[in-house]
DOLUM-625741 format. One record per residue (C-alpha): y, x, z; residue in one letter. Coordinates in steps of 0.1 Angstrom, whole numbers, padded with zeros to 4 digits, always signed. Example, Ala and Ser with C-alpha at 12.3 -4.5 7.8 and 13.67 -1.06 7.14 Angstrom:
DOLUM-625741
-0045+0123+0078A-0011+0137+0071S
end
This chain:
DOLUM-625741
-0914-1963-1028X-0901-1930-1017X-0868-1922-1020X-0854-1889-1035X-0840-1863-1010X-0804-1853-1020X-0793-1817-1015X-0766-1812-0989X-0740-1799-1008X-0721-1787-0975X-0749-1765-0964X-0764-1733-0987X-0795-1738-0996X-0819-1706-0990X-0846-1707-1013X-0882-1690-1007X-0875-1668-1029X-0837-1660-1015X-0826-1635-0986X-0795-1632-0965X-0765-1603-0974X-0769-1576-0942X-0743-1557-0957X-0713-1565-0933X-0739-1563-0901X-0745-1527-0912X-0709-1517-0913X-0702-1537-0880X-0727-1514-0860X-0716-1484-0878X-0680-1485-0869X-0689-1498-0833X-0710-1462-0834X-0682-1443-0849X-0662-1461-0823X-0681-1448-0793X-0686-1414-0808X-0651-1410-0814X-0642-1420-0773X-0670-1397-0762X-0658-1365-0781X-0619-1381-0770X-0631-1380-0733X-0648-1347-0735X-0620-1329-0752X-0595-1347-0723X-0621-1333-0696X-0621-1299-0707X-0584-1301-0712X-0576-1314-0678X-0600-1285-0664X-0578-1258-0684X-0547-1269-0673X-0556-1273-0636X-0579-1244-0632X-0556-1221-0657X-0535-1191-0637X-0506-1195-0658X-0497-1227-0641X-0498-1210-0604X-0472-1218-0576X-0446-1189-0586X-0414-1206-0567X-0408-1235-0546X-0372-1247-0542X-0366-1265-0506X-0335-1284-0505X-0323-1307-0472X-0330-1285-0446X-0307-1279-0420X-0326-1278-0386X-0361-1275-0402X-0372-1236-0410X-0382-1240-0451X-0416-1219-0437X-0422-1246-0415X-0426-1272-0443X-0443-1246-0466X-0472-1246-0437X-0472-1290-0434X-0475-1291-0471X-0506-1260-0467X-0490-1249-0502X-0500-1211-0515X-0491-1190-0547X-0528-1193-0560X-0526-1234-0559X-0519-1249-0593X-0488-1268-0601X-0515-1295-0619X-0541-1296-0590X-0521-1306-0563X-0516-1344-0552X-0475-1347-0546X-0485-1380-0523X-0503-1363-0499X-0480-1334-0497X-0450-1356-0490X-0468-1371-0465X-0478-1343-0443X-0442-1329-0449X-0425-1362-0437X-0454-1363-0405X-0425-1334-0388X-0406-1357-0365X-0375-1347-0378X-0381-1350-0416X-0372-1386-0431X-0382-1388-0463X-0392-1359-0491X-0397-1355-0527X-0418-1331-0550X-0410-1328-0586X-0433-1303-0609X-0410-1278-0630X-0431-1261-0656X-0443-1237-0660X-0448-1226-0619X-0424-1242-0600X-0419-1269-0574X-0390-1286-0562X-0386-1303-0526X-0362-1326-0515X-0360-1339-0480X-0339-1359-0461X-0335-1351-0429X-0331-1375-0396X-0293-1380-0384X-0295-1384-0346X-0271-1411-0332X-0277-1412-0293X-0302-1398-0268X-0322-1431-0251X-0333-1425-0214X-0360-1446-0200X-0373-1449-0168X-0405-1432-0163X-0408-1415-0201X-0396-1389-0218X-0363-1393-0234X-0363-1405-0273X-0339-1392-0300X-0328-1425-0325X-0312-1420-0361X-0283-1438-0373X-0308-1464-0380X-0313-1473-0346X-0351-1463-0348X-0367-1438-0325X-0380-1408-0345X-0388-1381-0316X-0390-1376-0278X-0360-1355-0269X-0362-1319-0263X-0336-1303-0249X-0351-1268-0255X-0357-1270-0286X-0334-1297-0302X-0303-1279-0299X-0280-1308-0299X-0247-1316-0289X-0220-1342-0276X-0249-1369-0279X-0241-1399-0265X-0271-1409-0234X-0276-1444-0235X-0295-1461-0207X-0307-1496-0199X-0331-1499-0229X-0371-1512-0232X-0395-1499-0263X-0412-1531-0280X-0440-1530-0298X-0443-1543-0334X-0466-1539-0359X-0481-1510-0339X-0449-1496-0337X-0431-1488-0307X-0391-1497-0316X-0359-1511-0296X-0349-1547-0305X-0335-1571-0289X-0296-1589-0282X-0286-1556-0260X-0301-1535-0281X-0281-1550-0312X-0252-1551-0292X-0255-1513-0284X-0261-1507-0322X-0225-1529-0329X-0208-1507-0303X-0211-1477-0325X-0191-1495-0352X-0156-1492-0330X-0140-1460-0340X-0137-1451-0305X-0178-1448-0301X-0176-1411-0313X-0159-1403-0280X-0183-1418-0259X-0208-1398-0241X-0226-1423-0213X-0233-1460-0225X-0253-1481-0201X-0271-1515-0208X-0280-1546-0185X-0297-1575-0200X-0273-1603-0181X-0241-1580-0185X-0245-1566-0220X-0231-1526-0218X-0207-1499-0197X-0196-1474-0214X-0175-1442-0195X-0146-1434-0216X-0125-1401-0211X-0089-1401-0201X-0074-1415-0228X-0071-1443-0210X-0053-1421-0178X-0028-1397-0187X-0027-1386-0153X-0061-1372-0146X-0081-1371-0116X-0103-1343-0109X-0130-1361-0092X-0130-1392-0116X-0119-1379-0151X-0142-1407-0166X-0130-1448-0167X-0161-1472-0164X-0155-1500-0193X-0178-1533-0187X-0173-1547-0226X-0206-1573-0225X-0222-1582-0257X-0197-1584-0284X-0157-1586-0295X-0155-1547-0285X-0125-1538-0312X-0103-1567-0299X-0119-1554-0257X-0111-1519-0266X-0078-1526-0281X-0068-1546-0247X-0086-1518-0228X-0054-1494-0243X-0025-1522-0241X-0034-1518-0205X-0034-1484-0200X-0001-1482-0215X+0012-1506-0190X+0000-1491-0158X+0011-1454-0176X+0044-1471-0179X+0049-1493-0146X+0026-1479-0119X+0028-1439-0130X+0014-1428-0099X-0019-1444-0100X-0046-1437-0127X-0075-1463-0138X-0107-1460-0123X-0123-1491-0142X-0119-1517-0162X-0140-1551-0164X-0136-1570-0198X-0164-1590-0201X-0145-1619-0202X-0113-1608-0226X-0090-1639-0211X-0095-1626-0172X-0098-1594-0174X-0100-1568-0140X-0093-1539-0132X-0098-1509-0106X-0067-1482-0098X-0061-1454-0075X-0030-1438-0059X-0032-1402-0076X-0021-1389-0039X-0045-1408-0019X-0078-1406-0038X-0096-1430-0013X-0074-1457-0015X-0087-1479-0041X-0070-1512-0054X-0080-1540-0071X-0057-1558-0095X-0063-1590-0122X-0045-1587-0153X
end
């Protein structure tokens, strides 16, 4: 006997004679083409808007304001940055002009605003040289404050003065990138942290000995003609409590031995410390005394 199919009440039933509601299909494809129409006219109104403001006259270099400079001409950086009066404020790429602006040696950083309607701004930062670094067999190299080599040293055209020459010194590599490093160089780099550093003129390094620097006459109030300079040996660190014994001593030969001036001083070793003197009227005879 054959049973009686029950309808499923949890399913519609579509009948022969039935058809599906295509009513919310249409509106689905007609707001997905209002959609796209509305992004293409969107995107060709940004186009020719783009090509207006970049290609328009009125937004033509009229000024360009240069501020940093002190050793580099304003022309100079006008020519690295290949700007003219017909280039348009808009059309320019401000990345690419810092960068060939910061490619002159002695540039450090810049920065390029847009003013409208015609105007550019540049800000540089230039580099601050701390010592002159001499290296056997190369050119000399100009570091900044930084420690970091930014130029080979020319003394016809880098018109600098009371530079301190520092001597003793290797270039490294790293990362493709030829710096100084290492426990000399850090030391030289502490050195110029004693407030006496802006006196110095000639600092030499050794590896096993750390530096030497030649101090002026402060430390001889009697001067010598032919050695107006005292040779300090200060090795690799403790140079404010070196330098402060360094004066202590001076003082003391000023006051007990006033005929003889220093000649130099060894204070690698702060607890035995040496020195080298000369009678100011016998300039060959040379003494050596521990303190």
């Amino acid at each position: 006997m054959n049973k009686k199919i029950k309808q499923n009440k949890f399913k519609a039933e579509i009948g022969e004679n039935k058809t599906l509601d295509s009513g919310p299909s249409i509106d689905f494809c007609l707001n997905c083409i209002m959609t796209v129409a509305f992004i293409s006219v969107l995107s060709l109104a940004s186009i020719f808007a783009y090509d207006f403001v970049t290609q328009s006259n009125f937004f033509n270099i009229k000024e360009i304001e240069i501020s940093g400079t002190k050793r580099v001409l304003k022309d100079d950086l006008i020519r690295l940055a290949k700007l003219t009066d017909s280039d348009n404020i808009f059309s320019i790429n401000l990345f690419s002009i810092e960068k060939h602006i910061t490619s002159h040696p002695w540039i450090q950083s810049a920065t390029i605003k847009r003013t409208l309607p015609s105007k550019l701004i540049i800000s540089v930062i230039e580099q601050e040289p701390l010592a002159i670094v001499k290296i056997e067999n190369l050119a000399d190299i100009l570091i900044n404050t930084q420690g970091r080599p930014f130029k080979e040293y020319d003394p016809q055209k880098d018109h600098i003065e009371n530079l301190p020459v520092i001597s003793g010194l290797d270039l490294t590599t790293i990362n493709q990138e030829y710096l100084f490093n290492g426990p000399l160089f850090n030391s030289i780099m502490n050195f110029f942290k004693t407030d006496i550093s802006s006196t110095i003129r000639v600092i030499k390094g050794d590896n096993h000995t750390g530096i030497t620097i030649e101090a002026n006459d402060i430390y001889n109030r009697l001067k010598s003609q032919d050695q107006p300079m005292v040779q300090i040996k200060l090795g690799f660190d403790n140079f404010d409590a070196k330098l402060n014994k360094a004066k202590k001593i001076s003082e003391y030969i000023d006051k007990n031995f006033p005929t003889r001036t220093i000649c130099a001083m060894d204070l690698f070793n702060i607890k035995k410390v040496f020195i080298k003197t000369r009678l100011t009227d016998a300039l060959h005879n040379n003494l050596e005394k521990g303190v």
